[in-house]
C-alpha positions as CSV (number, residue, x, y, z in Angstrom):
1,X,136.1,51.1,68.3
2,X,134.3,49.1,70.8
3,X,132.7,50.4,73.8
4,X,131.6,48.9,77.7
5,X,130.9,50.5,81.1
6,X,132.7,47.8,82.3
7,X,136.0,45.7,81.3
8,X,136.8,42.9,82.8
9,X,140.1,41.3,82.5
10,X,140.4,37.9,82.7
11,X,137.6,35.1,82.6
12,X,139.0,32.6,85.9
13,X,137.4,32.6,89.0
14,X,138.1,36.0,90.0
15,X,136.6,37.9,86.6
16,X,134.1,35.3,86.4
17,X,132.6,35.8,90.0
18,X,133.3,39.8,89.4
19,X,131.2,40.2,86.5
20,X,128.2,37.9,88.1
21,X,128.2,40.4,91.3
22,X,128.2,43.0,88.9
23,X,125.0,41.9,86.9
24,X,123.6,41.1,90.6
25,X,124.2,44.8,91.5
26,X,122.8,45.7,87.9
27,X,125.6,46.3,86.5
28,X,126.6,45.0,83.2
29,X,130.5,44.0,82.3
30,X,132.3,42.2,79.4
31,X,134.9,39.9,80.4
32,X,137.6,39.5,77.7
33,X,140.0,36.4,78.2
34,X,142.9,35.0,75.8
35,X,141.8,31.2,76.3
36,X,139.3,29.7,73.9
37,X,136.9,28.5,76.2
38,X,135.9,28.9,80.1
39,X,138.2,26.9,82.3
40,X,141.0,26.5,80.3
41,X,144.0,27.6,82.0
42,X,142.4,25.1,84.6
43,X,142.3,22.3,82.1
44,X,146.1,22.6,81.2
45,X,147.1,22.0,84.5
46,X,148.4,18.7,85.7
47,X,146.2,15.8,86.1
48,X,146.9,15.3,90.0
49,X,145.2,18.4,90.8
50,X,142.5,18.9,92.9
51,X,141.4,21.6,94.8
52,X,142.5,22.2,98.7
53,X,139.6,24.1,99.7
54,X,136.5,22.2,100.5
55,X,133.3,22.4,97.8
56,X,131.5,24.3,100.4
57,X,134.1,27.4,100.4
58,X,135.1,27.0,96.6
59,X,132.2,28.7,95.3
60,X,132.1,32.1,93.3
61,X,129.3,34.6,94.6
62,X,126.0,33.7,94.1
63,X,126.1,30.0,93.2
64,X,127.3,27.2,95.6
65,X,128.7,24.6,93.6
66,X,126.4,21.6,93.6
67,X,126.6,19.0,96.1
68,X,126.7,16.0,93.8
69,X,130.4,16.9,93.6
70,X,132.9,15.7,96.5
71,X,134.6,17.7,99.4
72,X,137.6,18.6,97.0
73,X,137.4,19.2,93.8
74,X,139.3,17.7,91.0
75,X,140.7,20.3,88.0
76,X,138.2,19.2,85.7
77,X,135.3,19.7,87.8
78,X,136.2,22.7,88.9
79,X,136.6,24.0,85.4
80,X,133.0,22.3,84.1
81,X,131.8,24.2,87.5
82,X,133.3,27.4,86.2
83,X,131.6,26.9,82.2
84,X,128.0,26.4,84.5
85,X,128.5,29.6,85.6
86,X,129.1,31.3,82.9
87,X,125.7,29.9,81.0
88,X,124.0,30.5,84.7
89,X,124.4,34.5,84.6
90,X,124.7,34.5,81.0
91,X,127.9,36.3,81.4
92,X,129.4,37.7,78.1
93,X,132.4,37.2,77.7
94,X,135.3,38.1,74.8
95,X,137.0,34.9,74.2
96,X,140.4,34.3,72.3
97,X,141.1,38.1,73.3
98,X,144.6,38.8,73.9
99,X,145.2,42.2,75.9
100,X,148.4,44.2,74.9
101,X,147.7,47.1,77.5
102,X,145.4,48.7,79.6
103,X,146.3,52.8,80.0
104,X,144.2,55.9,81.0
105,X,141.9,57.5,78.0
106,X,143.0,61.1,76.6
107,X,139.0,62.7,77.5
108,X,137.6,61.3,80.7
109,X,135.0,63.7,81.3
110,X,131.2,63.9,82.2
111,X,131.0,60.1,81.9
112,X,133.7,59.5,79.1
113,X,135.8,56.4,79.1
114,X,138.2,56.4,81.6
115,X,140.4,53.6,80.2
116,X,141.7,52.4,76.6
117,X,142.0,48.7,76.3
118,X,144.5,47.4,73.7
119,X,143.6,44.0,72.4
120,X,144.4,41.9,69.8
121,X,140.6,42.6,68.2
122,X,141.6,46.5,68.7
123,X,141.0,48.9,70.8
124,X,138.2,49.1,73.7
125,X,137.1,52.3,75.7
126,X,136.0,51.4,79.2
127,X,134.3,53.3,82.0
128,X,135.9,50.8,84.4
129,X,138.8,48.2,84.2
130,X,138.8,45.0,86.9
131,X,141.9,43.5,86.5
132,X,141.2,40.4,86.9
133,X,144.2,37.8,85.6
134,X,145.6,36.7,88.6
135,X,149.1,35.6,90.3
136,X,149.8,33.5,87.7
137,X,150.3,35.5,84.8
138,X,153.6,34.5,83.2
139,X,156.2,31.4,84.6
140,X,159.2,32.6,86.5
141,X,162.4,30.7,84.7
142,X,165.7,31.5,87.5
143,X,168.7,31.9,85.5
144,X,170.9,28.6,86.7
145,X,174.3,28.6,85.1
146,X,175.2,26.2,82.2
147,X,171.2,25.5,81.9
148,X,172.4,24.9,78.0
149,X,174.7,22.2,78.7
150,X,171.8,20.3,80.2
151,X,171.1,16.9,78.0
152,X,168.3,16.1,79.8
153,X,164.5,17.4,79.8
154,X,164.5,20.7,81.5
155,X,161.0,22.2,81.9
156,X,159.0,25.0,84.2
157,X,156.2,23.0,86.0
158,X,153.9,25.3,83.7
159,X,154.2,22.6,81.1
160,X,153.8,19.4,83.7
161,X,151.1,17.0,83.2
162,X,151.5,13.9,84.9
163,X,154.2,11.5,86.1
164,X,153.4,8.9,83.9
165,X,156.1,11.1,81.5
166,X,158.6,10.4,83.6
167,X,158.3,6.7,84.8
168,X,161.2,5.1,85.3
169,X,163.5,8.5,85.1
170,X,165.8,10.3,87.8
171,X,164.1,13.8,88.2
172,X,164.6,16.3,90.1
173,X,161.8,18.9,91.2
174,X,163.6,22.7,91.9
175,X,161.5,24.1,94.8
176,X,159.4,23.4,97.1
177,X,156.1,25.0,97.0
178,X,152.6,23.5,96.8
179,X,152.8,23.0,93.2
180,X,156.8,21.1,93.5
181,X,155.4,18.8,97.0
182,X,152.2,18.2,94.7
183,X,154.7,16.9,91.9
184,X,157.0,15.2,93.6
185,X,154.0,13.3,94.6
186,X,152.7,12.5,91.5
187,X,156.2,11.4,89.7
188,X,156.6,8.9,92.8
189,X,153.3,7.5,92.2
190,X,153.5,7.2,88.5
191,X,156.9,5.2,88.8
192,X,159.7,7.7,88.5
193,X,162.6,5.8,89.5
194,X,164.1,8.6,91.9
195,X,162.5,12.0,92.6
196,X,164.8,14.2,94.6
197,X,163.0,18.2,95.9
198,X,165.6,20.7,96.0
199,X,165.1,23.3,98.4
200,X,166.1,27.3,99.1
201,X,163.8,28.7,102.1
202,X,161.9,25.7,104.0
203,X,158.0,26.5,104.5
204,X,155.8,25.0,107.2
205,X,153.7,22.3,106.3
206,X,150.5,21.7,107.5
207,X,148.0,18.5,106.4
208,X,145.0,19.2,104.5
209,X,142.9,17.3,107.2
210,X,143.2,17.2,111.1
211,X,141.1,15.2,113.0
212,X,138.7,15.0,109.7
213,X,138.1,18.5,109.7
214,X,139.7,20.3,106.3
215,X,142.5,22.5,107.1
216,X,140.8,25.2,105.8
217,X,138.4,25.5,108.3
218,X,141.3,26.5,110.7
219,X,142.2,29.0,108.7
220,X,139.2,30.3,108.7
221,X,139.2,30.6,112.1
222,X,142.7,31.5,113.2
223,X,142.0,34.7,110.5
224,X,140.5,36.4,113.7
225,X,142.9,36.1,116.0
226,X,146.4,38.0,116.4
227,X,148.9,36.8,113.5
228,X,151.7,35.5,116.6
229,X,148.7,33.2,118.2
230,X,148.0,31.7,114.9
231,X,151.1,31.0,114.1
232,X,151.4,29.0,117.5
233,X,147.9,26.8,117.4
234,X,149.1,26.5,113.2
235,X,152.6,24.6,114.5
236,X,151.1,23.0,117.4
237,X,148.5,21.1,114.7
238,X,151.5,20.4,112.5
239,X,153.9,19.1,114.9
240,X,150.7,16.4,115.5
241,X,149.8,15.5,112.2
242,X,152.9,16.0,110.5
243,X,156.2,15.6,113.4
244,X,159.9,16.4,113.2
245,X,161.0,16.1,109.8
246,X,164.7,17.3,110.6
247,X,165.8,13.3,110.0
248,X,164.2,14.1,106.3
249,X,166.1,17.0,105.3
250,X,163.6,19.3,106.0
251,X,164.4,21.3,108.9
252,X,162.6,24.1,110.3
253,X,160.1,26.6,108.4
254,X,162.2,29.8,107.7
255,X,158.6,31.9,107.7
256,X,155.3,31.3,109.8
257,X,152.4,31.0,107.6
258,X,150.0,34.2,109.2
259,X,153.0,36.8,110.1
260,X,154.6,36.5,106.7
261,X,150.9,36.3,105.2
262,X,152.2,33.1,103.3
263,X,150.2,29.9,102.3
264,X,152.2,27.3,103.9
265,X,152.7,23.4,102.2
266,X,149.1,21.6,102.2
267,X,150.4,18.0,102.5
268,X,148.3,15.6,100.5
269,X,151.4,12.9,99.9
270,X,154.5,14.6,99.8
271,X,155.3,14.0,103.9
272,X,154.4,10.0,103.7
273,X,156.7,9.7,100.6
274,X,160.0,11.9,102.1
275,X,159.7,9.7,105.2
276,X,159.5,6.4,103.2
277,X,162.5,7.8,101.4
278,X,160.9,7.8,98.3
279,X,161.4,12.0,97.8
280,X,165.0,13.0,98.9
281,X,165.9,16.7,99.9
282,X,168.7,18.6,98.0
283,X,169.9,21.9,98.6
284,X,170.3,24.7,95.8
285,X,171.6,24.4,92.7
286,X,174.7,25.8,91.9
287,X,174.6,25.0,88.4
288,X,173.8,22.4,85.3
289,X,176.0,19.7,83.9
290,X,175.6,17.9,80.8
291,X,174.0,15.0,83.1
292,X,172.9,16.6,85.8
293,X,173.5,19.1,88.6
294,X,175.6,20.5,90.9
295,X,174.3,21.4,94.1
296,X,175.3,24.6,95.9
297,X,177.5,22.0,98.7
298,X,179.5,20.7,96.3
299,X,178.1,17.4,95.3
300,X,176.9,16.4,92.0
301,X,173.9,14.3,90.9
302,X,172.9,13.0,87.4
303,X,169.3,13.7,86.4
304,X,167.1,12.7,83.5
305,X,164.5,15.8,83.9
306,X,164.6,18.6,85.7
307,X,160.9,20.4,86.6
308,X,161.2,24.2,87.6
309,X,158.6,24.6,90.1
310,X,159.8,28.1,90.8
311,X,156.1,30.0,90.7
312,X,154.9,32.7,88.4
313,X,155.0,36.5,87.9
314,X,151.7,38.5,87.7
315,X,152.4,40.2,84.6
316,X,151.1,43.4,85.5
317,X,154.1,45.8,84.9
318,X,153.9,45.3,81.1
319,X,149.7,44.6,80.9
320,X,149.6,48.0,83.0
321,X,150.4,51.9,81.9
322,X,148.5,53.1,84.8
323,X,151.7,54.8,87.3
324,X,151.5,54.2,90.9
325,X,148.8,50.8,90.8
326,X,151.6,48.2,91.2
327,X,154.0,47.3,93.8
328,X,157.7,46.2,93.0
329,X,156.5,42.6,93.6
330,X,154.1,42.9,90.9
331,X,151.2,42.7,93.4
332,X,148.4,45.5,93.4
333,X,149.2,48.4,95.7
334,X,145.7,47.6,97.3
335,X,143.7,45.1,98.1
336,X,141.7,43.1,95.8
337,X,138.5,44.3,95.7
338,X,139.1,47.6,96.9
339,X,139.2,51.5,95.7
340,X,142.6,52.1,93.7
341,X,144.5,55.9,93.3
342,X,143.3,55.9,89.8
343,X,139.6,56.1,89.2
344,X,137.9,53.3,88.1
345,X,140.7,50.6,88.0
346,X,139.9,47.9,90.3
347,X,141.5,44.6,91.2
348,X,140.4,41.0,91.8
349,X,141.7,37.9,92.9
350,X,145.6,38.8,94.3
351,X,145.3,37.2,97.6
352,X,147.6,34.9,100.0
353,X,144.4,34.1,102.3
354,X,144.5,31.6,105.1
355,X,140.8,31.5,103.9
356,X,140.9,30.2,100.3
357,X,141.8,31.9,97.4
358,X,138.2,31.3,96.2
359,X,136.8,31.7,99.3
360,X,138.2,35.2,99.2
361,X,137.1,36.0,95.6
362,X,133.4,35.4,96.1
363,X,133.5,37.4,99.0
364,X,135.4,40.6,97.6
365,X,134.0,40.4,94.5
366,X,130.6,41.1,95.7
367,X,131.7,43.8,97.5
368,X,133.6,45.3,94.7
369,X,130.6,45.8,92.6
370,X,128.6,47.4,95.4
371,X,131.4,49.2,95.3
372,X,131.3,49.7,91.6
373,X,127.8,50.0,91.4
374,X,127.7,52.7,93.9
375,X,129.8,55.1,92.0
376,X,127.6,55.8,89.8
C-alpha cells in the first residue's frame, strides 16, 4: 500500500502547475495521470489548435514560457512547454495510472491519511487529494433518434484530427462552441466540399484580436468591473470587429458572456467563412436518416459525416465518493483553488474565466498550496 502527503490527480496544466507551487511552498506531491507521457491529452487534439490566450498569460506558476515561442501557442508547443516543466521542478509524477475512486479513509486521526486513492496500481492513502482532471473528463454523446440508421461517419469531435479526413465530403458540425467554429474552420480549409454548423442556443462571438491587442487582454480588464458594463463594452467591440450576422443565420447571442459567466466564441476563421457562405447555419436536429439528417423545421439534408461537437462532462460523480463536493452540473461546489467541506480535498482548474483558463490556474494554484501548506 502506497503512501503520499499529497495526491494529485491529474498531470495537465492544472496538476502540473499545482504540484510545482506545492514544492515552492515546500511541499511535496505525487501527481498520478492515466496518459503515458506529459502532454498527451494535448497531443491528441486536432491539428488546428492553438492556443487563444497569449504566451505571456499561458504560463503555469513559476515559469513563464520562453519567449522564443510566438503570441499563441500551437498544441504541440504547448504540450513540449508542459514536458519542460515537469523536468524543471523535477515533479514526480505516476504515469499510465488510472484512478477508479477517490473516497474518505476509515482512521483519519493525529495525522492519518485522510483519503484512499483507488488506482489501477492499487490502493494509495493520501493526507490530501487535489483533483486536478479538469472539464474535460469524459465526451458528452446527445441521444439523436435513429443515430443507428446513420450510413455515414458519425463521430464526437473527441476523435477529430484534421479536415484533411474529410476533403471533398458534406459534413455537418452539431454545435456551435469554440471547438465546432474551430472545426468548421478547419474542414473548409482542408477542402470539405460543404460544411454546414447546426445550432441550439447562439453564443456571442467576439474576435481573438481588436485593434492588435489579444482579446484576452479585455477580459482581463472588464473582470473588474460590474458583470452588466462588461457585457456592454464586450458587444460594443463585437459589433466592430465582427457586425450583424442575422443575414448568416446567426442571430442574436441567447447569453452575455460575463452575466452568465460563459466563454463566448473566439473567432479565429469561423465569421470570414459563414459570411463567404462557405459554413451554412442549421437549426437542431430532429433526428438521423440513413443519408443524412432531419432538422428540427422539417427539412432534410444528406451528409457524409457528422462531428458531435457537443462538449464534455467532468467525470467527477463516479471519480468521487466524497458527499456534498459536487454540484449537479458536475462542477466543484467551490472554487478551484479554494477550501472544500471535506478536509483536505481541494480542486484545481474548473474555471469559465474571462481571464484564461491558464491564466487562472497559475494564479490559484499558487494560492492553493499556501493554502495547503499552511494547514499543517
Amino acid at each position: 500500500m502506497q503512501s503520499v502527503d499529497i495526491a494529485v490527480i491529474g498531470g495537465g496544466p492544472a496538476g502540473l502547475s499545482t504540484a510545482a507551487a506545492l514544492k515552492h511552498a515546500g511541499r511535496n506531491a505525487r501527481i498520478f495521470d492515466r496518459e503515458d507521457r506529459i502532454g498527451a491529452s494535448w497531443l491528441r487534439r486536432y491539428d488546428r489548435l492553438h492556443l487563444h490566450t497569449i504566451r505571456a498569460f499561458s504560463h503555469l506558476a513559476y515559469m513563464p514560457i520562453p519567449r522564443r515561442y510566438p503570441r499563441y501557442l500551437t498544441r504541440d508547443m504547448y504540450a513540449e512547454y508542459l514536458q519542460a516543466y515537469q523536468r524543471n521542478f523535477q515533479l514526480d509524477v505516476a504515469l499510465g495510472t488510472c484512478i477508479d475512486r477517490v473516497r474518505p479513509a476509515a482512521i483519519s486521526n493525529n495525522g492519518a491519511p485522510r483519503f484512499v486513492v483507488e488506482t489501477s496500481d492499487g490502493d494509495v492513502y493520501a493526507r490530501s487529494v487535489v483533483i486536478a482532471t479538469g472539464e474535460y473528463g469524459r465526451p458528452v454523446i446527445p441521444a439523436i433518434p435513429q443515430s443507428d440508421t446513420f450510413t455515414g461517419t458519425l463521430v464526437h469531435s473527441a476523435r477529430y484530427r484534421s479536415g484533411s479526413e474529410y476533403a471533398g465530403k458534406r459534413v455537418l458540425v452539431v454545435g456551435l462552441g469554440n471547438t465546432g467554429a474551430e472545426i468548421a474552420t478547419d474542414l473548409v480549409e482542408q477542402g470539405a466540399s460543404s460544411v454546414a454548423v447546426s445550432v441550439r442556443a447562439v453564443p456571442p462571438i467576439v474576435p481573438r484580436d481588436f485593434l492588435l491587442t489579444p482579446v484576452q487582454l479585455f477580459g482581463i480588464a472588464l473582470s473588474r468591473v460590474p458583470p452588466r458594463v462588461a457585457d456592454r463594452i464586450g458587444a460594443a467591440i463585437a459589433r466592430v470587429a465582427i457586425g450583424d450576422l442575422h443575414r448568416y443565420g446567426i442571430s442574436s447571442a441567447q447569453w452575455l458572456p460575463f452575466s452568465a459567466k460563459r466563454i463566448p466564441i473566439i473567432d479565429v476563421g469561423f465569421v470570414m467563412n459563414l459570411k463567404s457562405g462557405a459554413i451554412a447555419v442549421r437549426p437542431l436536429i430532429e433526428r438521423f436518416t440513413a443519408d443524412g439528417v432531419r432538422f428540427a423545421d422539417g427539412s432534410e439534408e444528406p451528409f457524409d459525416a457528422v462531428i458531435l461537437a457537443t462538449g464534455y462532462d467532468t467525470g467527477l460523480h463516479d471519480l468521487l465518493d466524497v458527499p456534498g463536493v459536487v454540484k449537479s452540473d458536475g462542477f466543484p461546489s467551490v472554487p478551484s483553488g479554494t477550501r472544500c467541506s471535506h478536509p483536505g480535498l481541494y480542486f484545481m482548474g474548473f474555471f469559465h474565466s474571462h481571464r484564461g483558463h491558464l491564466f487562472e490556474i497559475a494564479l490559484s494554484s499558487r494560492r492553493l498550496a499556501r493554502t495547503i501548506a499552511n494547514s499543517g
